[in-house]
Wavefront OBJ file of the C-alpha trace (Angstrom):
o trace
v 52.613 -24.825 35.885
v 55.076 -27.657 36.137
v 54.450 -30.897 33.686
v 54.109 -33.038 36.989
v 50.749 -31.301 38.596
v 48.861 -31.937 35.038
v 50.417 -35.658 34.884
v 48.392 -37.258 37.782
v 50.373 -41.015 36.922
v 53.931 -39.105 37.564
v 52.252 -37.716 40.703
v 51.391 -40.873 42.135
v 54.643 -42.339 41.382
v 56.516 -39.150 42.768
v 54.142 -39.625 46.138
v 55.084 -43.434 46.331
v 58.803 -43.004 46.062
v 59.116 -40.213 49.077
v 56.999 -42.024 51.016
v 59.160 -45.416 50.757
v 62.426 -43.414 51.035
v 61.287 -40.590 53.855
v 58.239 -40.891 55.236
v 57.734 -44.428 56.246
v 61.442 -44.312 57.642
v 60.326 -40.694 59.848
v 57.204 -42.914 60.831
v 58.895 -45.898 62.046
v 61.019 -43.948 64.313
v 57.486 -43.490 66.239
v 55.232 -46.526 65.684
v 56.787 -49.397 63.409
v 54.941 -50.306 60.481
v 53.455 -53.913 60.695
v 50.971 -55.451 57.837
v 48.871 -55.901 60.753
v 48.129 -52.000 60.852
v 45.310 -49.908 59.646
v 46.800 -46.754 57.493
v 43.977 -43.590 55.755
v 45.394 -41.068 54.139
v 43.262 -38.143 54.719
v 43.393 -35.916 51.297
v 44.469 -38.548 49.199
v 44.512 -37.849 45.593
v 45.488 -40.723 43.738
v 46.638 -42.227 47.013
v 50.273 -42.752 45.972
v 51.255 -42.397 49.787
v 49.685 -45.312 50.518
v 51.257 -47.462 47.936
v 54.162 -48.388 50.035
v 51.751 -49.260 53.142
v 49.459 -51.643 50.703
v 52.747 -53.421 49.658
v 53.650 -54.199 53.255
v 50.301 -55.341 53.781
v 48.317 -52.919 55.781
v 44.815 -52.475 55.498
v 44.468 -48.399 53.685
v 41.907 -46.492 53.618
v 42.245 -43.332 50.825
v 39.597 -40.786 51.628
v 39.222 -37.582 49.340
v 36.224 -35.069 48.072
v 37.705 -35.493 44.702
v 35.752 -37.690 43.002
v 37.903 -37.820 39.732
v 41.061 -38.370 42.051
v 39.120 -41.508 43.462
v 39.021 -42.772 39.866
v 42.065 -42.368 38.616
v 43.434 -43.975 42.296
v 41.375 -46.985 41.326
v 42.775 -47.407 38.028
v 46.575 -47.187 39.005
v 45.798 -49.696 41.592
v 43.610 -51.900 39.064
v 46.075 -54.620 39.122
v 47.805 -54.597 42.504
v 48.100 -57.887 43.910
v 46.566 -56.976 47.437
v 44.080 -54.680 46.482
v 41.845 -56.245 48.593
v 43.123 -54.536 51.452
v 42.653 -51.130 49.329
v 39.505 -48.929 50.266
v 38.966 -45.583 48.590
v 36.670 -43.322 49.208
v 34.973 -40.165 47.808
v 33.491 -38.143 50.254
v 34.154 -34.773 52.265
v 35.920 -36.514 55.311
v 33.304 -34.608 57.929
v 30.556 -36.480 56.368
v 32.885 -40.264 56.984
v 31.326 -41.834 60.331
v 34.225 -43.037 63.239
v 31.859 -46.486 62.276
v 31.920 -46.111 58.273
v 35.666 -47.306 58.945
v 38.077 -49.499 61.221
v 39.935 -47.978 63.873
v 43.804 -46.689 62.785
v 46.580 -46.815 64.053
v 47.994 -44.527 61.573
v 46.733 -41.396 59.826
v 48.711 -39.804 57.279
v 48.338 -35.925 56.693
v 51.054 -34.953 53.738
v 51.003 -32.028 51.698
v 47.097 -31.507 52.859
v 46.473 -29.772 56.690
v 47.211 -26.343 54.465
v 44.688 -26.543 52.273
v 41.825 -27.566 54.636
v 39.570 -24.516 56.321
v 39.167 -24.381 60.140
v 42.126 -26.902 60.980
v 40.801 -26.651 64.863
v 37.849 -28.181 64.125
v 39.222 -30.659 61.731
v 41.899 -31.956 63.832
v 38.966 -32.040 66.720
v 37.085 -34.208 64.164
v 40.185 -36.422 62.919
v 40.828 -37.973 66.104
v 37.915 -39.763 66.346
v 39.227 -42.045 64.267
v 42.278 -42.781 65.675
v 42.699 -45.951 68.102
v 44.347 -44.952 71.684
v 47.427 -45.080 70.619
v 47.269 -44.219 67.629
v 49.614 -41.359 65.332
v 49.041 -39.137 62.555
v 51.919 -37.854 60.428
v 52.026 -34.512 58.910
v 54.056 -32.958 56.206
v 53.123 -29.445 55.350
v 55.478 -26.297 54.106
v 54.506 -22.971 56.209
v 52.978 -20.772 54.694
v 55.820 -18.079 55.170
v 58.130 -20.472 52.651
v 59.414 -19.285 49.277
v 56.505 -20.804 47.544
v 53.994 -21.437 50.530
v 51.407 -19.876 48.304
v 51.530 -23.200 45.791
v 52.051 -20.439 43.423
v 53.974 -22.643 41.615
v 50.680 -23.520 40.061
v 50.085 -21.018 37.860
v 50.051 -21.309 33.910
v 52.410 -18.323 33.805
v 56.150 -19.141 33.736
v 57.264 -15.993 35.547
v 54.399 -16.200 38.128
v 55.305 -20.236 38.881
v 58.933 -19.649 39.576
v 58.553 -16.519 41.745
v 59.525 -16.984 45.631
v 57.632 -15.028 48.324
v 55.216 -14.315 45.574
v 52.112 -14.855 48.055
v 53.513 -12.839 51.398
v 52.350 -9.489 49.166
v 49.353 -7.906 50.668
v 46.286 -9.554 49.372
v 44.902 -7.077 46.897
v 48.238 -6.311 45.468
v 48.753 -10.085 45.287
v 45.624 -10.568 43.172
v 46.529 -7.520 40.871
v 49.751 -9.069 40.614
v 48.166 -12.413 39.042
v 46.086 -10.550 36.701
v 48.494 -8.263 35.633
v 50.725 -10.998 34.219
v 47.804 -12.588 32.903
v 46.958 -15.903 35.395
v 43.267 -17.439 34.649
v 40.477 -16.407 36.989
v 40.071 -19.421 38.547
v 43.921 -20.355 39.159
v 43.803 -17.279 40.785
v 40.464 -18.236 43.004
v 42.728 -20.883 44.108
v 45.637 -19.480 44.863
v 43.172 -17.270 47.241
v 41.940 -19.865 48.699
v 45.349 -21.654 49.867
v 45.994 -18.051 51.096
v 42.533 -18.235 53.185
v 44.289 -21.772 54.971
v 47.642 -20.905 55.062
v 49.382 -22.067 58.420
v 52.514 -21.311 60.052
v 54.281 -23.964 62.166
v 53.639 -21.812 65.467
v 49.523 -22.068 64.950
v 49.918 -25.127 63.688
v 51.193 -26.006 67.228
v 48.939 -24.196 68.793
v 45.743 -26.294 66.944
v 47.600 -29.279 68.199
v 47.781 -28.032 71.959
v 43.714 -26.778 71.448
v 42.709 -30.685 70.384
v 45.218 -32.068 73.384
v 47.288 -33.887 70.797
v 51.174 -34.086 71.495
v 54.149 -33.991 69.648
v 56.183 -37.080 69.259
v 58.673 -35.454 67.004
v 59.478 -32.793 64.519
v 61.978 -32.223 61.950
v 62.369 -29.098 59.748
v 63.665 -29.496 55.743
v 66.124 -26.580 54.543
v 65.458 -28.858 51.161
v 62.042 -30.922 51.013
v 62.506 -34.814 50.282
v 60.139 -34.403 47.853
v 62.647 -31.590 45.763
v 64.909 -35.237 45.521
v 62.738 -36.245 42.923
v 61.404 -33.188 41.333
v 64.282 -31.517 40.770
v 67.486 -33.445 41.849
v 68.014 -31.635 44.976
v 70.134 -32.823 48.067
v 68.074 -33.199 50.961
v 68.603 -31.207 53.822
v 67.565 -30.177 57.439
v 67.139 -26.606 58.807
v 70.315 -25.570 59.929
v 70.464 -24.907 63.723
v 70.671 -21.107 63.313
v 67.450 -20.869 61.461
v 65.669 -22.755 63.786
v 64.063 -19.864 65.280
v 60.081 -19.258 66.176
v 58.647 -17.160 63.317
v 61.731 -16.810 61.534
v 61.831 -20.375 60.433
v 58.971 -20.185 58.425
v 60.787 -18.408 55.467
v 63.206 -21.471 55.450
v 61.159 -24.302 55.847
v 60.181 -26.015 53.016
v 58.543 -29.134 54.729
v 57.405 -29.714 58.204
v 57.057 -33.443 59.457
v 55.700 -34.181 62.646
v 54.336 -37.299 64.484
v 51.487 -36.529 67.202
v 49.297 -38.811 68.902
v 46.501 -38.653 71.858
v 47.955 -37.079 75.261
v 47.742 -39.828 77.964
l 1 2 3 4 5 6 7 8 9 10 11 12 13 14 15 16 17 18 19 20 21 22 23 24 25 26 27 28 29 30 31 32 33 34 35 36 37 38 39 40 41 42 43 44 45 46 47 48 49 50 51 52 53 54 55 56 57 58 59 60 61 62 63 64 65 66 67 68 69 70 71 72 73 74 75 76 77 78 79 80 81 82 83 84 85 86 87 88 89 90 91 92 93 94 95 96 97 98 99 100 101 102 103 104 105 106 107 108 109 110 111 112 113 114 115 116 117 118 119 120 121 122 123 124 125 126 127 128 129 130 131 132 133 134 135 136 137 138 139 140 141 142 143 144 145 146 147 148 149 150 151 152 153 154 155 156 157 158 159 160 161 162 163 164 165 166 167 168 169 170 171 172 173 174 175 176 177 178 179 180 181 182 183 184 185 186 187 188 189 190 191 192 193 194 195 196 197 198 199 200 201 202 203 204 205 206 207 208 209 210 211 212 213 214 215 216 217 218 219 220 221 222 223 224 225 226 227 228 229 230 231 232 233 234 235 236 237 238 239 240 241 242 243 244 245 246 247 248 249 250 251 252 253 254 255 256 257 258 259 260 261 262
C-alpha cells in the first residue's frame, strides 16, 4: 500500500492541488466557475476537491457514507476562513432528499462512479439534484487500465505494483491475493471494486439510459493526478489508441462533462 492512502491529510492536499491545476480548468471549459455557484462532491472523503471551489466562494456541499471521512473533512477545514459556505454530510447519498439541499449547478464525480453498485440507477437518482442546466464532472480510470482493480491497495509490495493484476479470472484472482499473502478483507475489497468496475463504453451507455449528454471528454495516457504522486508528465491518449474497447488498457483517467439533454 502506498504511504499516501494511509495519510488521509496528504490525500486531501493531493485532491486540492489536481483539482486547482486540472479539474477546475477541464470544468470551466463547460460552465465557468462563479462564487455565486452551488458545487457537492458526491463521494467525498475528506472533501479536498472542493477546497479550491470554497476558496472561490461557492457554496459546497461534501456528501459521503463515511462517517470518519466526514470528521477528519471537518477538522482540515476547522479554520478556513469561509467555512460557512462548507456543508458536509454523512449519509448514503440515496437516503439525501432533492429538498435536504440547494439546487447545483455543479456536481463533481472524481475517482468515485467505479466504486458505486448499480451506476444506472444512481445516475437516475443524481440528477435530481441538478438545476436545468446544470453539469456533473467525472473522472474515473476504466476498469481495463493497468491498475483499474485499485490493486495498488494492497499491503503486499509485489501485489501493489502489479499491472493488469485484476483482468485474471476471478477465482484465480482471489487465489492470487492469498497466495502472496493479502489480508482477508483487502481482498473483500478488491472484490468488490471488481463487482463495479466500468469501462468507458457502459459508462456511455448509463449516460445515454438516464438521457444525460456529453459535453466533452478527454482521455489521460498519464493521469494528472500521477503529477503529484509520482512526478509524471501529463499526457493525453495518443490518437492511435483512441479506439472503442481497446482504449481501456491505456486510459488511466477519464474526464467528462455531461449535463441534462434539452
Amino acid at each position: 500500500m502506498q504511504e499516501r492512502h494511509s495519510n488521509r491529510e496528504r490525500y486531501f492536499k493531493e485532491q486540492n492541488i489536481v483539482t486547482e491545476k486540472y479539474v477546475i480548468p477541464y470544468i470551466n471549459q463547460i460552465i465557468p466557475i462563479q462564487p455565486t455557484m452551488t458545487v457537492a462532491e458526491i463521494g467525498c472523503g475528506e472533501a479536498g476537491n472542493l477546497k479550491p471551489f470554497l476558496d472561490m466562494g461557492c457554496k459546497v456541499y461534501g456528501i459521503d457514507i463515511a462517517s470518519h471521512k466526514i470528521e477528519n473533512a471537518r477538522r482540515f477545514y476547522e479554520n478556513h476562513p469561509l467555512k460557512k459556505n462548507l456543508n458536509l454530510i454523512s449519509a448514503d447519498i440515496y437516503a439525501v432528499q432533492a429538498d435536504d439541499i440547494d439546487k447545483l449547478d455543479l456536481v463533481i464525480m472524481r475517482d468515485t462512479i467505479e466504486h458505486i453498485p448499480n451506476q444506472e440507477l444512481f445516475l437516475g437518482n443524481l440528477t435530481k439534484f441538478l438545476k436545468p442546466d446544470g453539469k456533473i464532472f467525472f473522472a474515473f480510470p476504466p476498469w481495463r487500465m493497468p491498475f483499474g482493480g485499485h490493486q495498488q491497495i494492497c499491503e503486499k509490495k509485489l501485489l501493489s505494483n502489479m499491472p493488469y493484476l485484476h483482468l485474471l479470472p476471478r477465482s484465480i484472482f482471489v487465489n492470487a491475493l492469498k497466495l502472496l499473502g493479502e489480508r482477508d478483507d483487502k481482498i473483500a475489497g478488491l472484490l468488490e471494486i471488481r463487482d463495479t468496475r466500468i469501462s468507458i463504453n457502459r459508462f456511455h451507455k448509463i449516460l445515454i439510459k438516464n438521457n444525460l449528454s456529453i459535453d466533452c471528454e478527454e482521455y489521460y495516457l498519464i493521469n494528472p493526478n500521477y503529477e503529484i504522486k509520482f512526478k509524471l508528465k501529463v499526457r493525453k491518449l495518443p490518437f492511435l489508441l483512441n479506439i472503442p474497447f481497446f482504449r481501456d488498457f491505456f486510459t488511466t483517467t477519464c474526464y467528462c462533462m455531461v449535463g441534462l439533454k434539452r
